[in-house]
Jmol script that loads the backbone (N, CA, C; Angstrom):
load data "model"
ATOM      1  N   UNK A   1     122.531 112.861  84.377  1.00  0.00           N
ATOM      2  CA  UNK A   1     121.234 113.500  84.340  1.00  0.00           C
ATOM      3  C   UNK A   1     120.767 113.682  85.789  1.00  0.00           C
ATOM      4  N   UNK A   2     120.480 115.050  86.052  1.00  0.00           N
ATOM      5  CA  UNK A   2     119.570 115.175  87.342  1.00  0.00           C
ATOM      6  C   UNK A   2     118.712 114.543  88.098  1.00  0.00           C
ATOM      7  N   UNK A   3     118.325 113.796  89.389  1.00  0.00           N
ATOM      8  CA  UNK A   3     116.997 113.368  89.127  1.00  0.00           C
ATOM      9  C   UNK A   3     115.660 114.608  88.664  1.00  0.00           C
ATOM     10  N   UNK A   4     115.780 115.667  88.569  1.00  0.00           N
ATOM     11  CA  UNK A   4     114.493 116.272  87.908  1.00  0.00           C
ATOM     12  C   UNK A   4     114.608 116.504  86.589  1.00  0.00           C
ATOM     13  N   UNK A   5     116.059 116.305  85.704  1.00  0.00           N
ATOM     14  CA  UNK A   5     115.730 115.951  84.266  1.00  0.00           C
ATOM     15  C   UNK A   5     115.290 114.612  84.250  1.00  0.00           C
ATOM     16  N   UNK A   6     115.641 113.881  85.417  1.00  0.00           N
ATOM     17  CA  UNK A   6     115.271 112.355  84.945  1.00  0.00           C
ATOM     18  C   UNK A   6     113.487 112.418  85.226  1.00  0.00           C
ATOM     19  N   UNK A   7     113.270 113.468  85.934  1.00  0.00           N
ATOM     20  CA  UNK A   7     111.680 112.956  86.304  1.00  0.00           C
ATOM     21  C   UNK A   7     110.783 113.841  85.129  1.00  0.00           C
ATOM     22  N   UNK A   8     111.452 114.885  84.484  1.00  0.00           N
ATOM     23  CA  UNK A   8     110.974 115.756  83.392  1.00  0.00           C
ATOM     24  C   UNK A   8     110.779 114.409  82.127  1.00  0.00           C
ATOM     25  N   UNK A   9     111.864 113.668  81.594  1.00  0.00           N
ATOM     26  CA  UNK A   9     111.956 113.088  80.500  1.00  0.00           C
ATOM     27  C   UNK A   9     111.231 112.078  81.039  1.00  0.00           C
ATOM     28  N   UNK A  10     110.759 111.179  82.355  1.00  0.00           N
ATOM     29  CA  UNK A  10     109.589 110.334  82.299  1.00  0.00           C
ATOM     30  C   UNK A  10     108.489 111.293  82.498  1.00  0.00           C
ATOM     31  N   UNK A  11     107.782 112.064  82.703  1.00  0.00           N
ATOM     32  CA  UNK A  11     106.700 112.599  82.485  1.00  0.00           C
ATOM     33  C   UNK A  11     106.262 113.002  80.669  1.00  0.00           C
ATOM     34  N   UNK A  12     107.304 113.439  80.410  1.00  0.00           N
ATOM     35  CA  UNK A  12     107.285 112.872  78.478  1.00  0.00           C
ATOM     36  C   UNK A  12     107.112 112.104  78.340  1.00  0.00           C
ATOM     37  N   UNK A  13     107.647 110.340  78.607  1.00  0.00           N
ATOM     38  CA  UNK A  13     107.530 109.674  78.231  1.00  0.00           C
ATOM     39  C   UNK A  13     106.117 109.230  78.342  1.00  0.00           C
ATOM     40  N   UNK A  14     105.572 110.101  79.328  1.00  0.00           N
ATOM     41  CA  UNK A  14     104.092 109.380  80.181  1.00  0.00           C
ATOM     42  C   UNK A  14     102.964 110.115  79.219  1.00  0.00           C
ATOM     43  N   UNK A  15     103.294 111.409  78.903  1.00  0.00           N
ATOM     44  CA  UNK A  15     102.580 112.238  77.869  1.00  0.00           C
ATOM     45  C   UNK A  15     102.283 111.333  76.796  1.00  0.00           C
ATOM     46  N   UNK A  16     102.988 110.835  75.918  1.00  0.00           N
ATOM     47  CA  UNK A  16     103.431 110.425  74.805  1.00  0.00           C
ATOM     48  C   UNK A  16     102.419 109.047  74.801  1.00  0.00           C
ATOM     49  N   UNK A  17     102.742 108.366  75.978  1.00  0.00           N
ATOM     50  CA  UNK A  17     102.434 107.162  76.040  1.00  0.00           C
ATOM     51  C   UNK A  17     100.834 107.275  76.294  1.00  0.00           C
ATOM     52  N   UNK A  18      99.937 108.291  77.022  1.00  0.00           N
ATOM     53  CA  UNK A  18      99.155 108.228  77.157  1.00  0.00           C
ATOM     54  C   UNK A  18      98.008 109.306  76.035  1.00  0.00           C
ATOM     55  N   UNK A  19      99.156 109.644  75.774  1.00  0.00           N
ATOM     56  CA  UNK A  19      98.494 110.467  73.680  1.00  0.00           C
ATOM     57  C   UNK A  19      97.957 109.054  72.695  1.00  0.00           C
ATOM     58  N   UNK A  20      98.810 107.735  73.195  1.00  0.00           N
ATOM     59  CA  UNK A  20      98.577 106.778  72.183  1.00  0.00           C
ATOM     60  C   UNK A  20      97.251 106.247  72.429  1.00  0.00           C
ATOM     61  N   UNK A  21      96.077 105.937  71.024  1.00  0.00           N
ATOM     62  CA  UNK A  21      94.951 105.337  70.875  1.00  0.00           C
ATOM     63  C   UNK A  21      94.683 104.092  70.452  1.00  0.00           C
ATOM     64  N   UNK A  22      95.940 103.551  70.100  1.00  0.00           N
ATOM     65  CA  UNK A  22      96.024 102.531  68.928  1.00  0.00           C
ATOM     66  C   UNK A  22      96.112 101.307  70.192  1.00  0.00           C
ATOM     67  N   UNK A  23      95.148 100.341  70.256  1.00  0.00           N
ATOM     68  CA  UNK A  23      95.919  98.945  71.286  1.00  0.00           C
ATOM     69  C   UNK A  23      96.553  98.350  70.831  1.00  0.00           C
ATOM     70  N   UNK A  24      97.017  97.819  69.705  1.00  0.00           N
ATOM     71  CA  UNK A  24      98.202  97.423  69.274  1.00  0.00           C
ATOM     72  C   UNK A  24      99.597  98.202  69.695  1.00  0.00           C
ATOM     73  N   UNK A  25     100.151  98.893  69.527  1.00  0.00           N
ATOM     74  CA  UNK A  25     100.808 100.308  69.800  1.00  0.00           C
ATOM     75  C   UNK A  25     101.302  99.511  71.263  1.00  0.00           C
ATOM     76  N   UNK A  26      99.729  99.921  72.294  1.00  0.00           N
ATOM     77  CA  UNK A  26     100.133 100.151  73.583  1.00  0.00           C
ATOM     78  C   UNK A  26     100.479  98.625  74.091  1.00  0.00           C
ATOM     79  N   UNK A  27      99.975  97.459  73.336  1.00  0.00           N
ATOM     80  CA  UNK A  27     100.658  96.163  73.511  1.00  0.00           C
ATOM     81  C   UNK A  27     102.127  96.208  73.475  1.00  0.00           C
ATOM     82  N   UNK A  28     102.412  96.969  72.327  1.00  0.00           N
ATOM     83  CA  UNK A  28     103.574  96.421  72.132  1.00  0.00           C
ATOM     84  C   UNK A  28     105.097  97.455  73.165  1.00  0.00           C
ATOM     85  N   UNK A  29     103.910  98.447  73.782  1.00  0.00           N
ATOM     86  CA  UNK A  29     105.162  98.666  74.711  1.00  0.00           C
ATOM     87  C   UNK A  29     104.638  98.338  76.167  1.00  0.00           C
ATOM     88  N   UNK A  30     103.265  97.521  75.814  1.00  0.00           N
ATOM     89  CA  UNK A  30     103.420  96.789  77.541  1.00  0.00           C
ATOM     90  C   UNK A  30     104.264  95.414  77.388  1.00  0.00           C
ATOM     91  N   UNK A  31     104.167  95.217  76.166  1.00  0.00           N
ATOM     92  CA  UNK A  31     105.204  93.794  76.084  1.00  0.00           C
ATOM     93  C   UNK A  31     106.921  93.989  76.172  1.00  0.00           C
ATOM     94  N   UNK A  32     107.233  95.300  75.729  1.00  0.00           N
ATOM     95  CA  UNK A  32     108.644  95.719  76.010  1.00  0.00           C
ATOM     96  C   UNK A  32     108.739  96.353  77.474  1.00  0.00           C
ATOM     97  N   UNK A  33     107.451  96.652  78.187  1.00  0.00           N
ATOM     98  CA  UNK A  33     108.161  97.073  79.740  1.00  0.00           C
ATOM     99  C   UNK A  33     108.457  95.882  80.447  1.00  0.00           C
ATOM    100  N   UNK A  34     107.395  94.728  79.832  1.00  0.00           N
ATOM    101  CA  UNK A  34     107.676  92.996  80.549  1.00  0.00           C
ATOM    102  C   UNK A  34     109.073  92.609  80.471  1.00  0.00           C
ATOM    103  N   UNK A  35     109.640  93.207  78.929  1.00  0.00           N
ATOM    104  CA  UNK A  35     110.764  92.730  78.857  1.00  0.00           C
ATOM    105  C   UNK A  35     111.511  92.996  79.710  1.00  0.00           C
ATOM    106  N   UNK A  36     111.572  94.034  79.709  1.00  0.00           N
ATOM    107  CA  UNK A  36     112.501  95.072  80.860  1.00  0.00           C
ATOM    108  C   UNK A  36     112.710  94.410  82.021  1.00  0.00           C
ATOM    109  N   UNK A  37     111.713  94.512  82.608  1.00  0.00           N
ATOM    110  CA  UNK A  37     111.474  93.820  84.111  1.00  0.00           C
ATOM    111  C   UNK A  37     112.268  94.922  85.128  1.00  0.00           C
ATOM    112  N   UNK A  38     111.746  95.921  84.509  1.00  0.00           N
ATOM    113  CA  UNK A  38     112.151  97.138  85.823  1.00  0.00           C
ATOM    114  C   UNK A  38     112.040  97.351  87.319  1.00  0.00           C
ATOM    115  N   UNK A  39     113.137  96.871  88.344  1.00  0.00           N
ATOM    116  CA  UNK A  39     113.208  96.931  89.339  1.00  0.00           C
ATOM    117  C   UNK A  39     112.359  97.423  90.301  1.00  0.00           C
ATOM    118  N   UNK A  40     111.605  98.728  89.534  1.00  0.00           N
ATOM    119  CA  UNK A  40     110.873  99.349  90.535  1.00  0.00           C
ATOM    120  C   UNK A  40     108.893  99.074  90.497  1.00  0.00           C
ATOM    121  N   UNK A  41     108.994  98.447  89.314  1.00  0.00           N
ATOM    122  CA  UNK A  41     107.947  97.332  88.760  1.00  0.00           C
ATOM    123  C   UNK A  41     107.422  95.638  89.627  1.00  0.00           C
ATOM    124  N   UNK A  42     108.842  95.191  89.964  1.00  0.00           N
ATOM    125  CA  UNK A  42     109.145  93.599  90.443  1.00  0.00           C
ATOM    126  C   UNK A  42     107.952  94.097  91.660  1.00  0.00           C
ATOM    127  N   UNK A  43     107.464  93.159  91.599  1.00  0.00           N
ATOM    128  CA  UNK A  43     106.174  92.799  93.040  1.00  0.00           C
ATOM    129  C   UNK A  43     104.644  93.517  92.928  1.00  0.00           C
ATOM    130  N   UNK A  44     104.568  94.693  91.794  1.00  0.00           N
ATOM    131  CA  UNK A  44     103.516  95.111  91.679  1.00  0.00           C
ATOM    132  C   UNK A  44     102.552  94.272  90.513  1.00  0.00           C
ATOM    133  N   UNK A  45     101.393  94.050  90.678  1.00  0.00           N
ATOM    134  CA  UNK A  45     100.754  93.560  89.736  1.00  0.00           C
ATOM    135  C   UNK A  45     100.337  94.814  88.505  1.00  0.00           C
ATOM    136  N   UNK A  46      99.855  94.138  87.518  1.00  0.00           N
ATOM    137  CA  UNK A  46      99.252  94.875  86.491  1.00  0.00           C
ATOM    138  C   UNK A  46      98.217  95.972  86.526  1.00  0.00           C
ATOM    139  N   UNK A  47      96.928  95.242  87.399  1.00  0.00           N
ATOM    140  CA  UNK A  47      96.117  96.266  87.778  1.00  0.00           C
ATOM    141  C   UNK A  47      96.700  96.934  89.090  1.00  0.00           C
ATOM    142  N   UNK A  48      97.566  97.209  89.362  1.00  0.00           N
ATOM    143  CA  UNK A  48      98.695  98.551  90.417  1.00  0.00           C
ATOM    144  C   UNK A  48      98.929  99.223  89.283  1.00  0.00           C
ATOM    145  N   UNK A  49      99.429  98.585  88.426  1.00  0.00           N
ATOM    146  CA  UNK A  49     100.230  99.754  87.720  1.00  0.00           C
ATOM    147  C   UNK A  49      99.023 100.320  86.648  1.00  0.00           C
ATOM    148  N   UNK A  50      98.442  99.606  86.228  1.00  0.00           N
ATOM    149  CA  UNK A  50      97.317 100.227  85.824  1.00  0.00           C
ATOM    150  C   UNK A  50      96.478 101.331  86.443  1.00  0.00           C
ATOM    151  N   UNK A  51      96.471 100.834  87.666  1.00  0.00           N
ATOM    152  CA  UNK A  51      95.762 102.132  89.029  1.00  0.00           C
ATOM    153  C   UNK A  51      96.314 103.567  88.957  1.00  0.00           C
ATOM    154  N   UNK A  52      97.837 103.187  88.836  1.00  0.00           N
ATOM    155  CA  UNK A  52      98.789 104.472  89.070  1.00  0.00           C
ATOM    156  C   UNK A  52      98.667 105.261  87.879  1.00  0.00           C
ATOM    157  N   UNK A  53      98.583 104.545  86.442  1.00  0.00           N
ATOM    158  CA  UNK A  53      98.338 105.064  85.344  1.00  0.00           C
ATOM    159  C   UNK A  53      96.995 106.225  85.243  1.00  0.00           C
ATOM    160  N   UNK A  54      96.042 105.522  85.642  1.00  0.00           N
ATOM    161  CA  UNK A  54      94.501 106.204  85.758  1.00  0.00           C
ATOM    162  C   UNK A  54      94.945 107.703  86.654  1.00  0.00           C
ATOM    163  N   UNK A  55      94.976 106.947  87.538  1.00  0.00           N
ATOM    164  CA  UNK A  55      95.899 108.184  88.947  1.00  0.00           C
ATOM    165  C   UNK A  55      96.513 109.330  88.354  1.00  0.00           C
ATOM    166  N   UNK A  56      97.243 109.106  87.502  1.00  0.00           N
ATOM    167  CA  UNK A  56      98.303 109.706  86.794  1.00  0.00           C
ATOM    168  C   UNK A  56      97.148 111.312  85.975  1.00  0.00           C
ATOM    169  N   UNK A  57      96.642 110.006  84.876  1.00  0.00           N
ATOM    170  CA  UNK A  57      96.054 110.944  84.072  1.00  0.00           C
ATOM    171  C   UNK A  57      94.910 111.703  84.807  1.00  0.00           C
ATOM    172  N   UNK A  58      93.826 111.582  85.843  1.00  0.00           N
ATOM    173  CA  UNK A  58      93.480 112.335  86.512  1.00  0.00           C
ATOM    174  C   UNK A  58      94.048 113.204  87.118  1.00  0.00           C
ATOM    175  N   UNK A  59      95.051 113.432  87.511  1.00  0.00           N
ATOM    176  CA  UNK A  59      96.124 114.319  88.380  1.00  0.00           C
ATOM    177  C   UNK A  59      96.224 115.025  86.888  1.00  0.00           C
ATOM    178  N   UNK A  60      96.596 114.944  86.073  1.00  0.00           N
ATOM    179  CA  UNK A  60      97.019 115.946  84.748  1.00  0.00           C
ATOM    180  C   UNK A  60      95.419 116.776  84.100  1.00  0.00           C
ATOM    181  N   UNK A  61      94.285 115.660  84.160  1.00  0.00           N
ATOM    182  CA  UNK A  61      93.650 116.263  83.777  1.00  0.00           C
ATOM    183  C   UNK A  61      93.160 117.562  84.874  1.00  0.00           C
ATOM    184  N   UNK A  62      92.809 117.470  86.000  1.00  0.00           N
ATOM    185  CA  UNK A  62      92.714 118.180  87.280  1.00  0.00           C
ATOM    186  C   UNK A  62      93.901 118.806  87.525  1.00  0.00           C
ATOM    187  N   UNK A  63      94.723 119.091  86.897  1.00  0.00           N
ATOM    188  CA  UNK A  63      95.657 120.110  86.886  1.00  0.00           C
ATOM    189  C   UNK A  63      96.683 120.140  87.996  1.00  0.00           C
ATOM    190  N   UNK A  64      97.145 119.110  88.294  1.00  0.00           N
ATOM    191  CA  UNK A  64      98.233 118.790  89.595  1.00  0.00           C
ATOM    192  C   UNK A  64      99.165 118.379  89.148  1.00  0.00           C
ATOM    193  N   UNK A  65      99.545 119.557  88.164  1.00  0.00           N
ATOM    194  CA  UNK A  65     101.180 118.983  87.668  1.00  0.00           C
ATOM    195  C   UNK A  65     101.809 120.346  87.568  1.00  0.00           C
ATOM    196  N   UNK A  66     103.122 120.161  87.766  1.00  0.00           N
ATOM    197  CA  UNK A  66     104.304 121.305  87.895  1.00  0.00           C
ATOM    198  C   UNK A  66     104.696 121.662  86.669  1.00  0.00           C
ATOM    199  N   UNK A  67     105.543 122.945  86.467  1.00  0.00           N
ATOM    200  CA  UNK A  67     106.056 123.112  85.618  1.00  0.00           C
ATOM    201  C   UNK A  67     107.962 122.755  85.858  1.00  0.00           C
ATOM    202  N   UNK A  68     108.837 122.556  84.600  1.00  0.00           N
ATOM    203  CA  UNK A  68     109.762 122.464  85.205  1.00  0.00           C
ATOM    204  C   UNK A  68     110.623 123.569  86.186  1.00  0.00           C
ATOM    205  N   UNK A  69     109.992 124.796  85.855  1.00  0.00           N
ATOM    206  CA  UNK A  69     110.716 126.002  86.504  1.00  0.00           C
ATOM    207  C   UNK A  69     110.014 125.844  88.265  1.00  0.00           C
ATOM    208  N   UNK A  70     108.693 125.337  88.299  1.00  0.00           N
ATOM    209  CA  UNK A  70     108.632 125.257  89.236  1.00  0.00           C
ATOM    210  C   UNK A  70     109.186 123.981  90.232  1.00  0.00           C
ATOM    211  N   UNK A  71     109.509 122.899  89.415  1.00  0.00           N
ATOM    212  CA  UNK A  71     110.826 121.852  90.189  1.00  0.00           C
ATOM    213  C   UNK A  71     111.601 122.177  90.666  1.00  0.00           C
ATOM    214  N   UNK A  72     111.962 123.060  89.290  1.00  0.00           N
ATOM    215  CA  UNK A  72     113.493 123.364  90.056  1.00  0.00           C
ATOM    216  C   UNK A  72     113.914 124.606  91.150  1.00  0.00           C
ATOM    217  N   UNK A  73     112.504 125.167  91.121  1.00  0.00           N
ATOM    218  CA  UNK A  73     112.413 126.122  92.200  1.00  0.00           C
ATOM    219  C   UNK A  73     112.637 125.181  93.660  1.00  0.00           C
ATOM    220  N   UNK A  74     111.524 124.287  93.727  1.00  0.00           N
ATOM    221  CA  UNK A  74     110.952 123.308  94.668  1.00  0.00           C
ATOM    222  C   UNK A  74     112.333 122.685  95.096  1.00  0.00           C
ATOM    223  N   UNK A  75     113.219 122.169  93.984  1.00  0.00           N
ATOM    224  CA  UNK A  75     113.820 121.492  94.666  1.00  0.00           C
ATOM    225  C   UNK A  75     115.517 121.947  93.843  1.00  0.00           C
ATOM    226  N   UNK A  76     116.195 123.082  94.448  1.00  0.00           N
ATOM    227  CA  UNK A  76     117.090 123.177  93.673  1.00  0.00           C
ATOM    228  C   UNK A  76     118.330 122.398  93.745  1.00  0.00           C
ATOM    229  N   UNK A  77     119.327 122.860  92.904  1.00  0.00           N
ATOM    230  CA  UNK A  77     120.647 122.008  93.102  1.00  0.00           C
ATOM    231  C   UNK A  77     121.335 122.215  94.117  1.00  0.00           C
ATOM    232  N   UNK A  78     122.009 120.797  94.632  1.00  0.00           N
ATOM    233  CA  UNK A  78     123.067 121.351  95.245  1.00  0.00           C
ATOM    234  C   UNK A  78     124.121 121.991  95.299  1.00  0.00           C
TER     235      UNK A  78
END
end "model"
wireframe off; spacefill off
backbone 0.3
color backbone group
C-alpha cells in the first residue's frame, strides 16, 4: 500500500471514528488502541492525542482537507 493509500484509509478510519456518538462504542476502541500500543502513540499522553483529535475535526469542519486526486497530484509516484 502507498503511503497516500495508507493516509486515505486512516482518514476513513478517522471519519468513521468521529461519526461515532455512542461512549460505550468509543471506549471500546480507546481500549483496543491501548491494546495496540502503537509506536507512534508511546510517549504521548491522552489529552495530546485528544488535542490532535479536536485539531483534526476543526481542520475538516473549516474545510482543510484534500481530496485524493488532489494527493496524488501533490505528491505523485515515483
Amino acid at each position: 500500500m502507498t503511503p497516500i493509500e495508507l493516509d486515505a484509509k486512516r482518514m476513513g478510519i478517522l471519519r468513521r471514528i468521529l461519526a461515532i456518538e455512542d461512549e460505550a462504542s468509543l471506549q471500546q476502541i480507546e481500549n483496543l488502541l491501548q491494546k495496540l500500543e502503537l509506536p507512534i502513540m508511546r510517549g504521548y499522553s491522552p489529552e495530546a492525542l485528544r488535542d490532535a483529535v479536536v485539531r483534526s475535526q476543526e481542520d475538516i469542519r473549516n474545510g482543510h482537507t484534500y481530496t485524493q486526486g488532489q494527493m496524488r497530484a501533490k505528491h505523485p509516484r515515483k
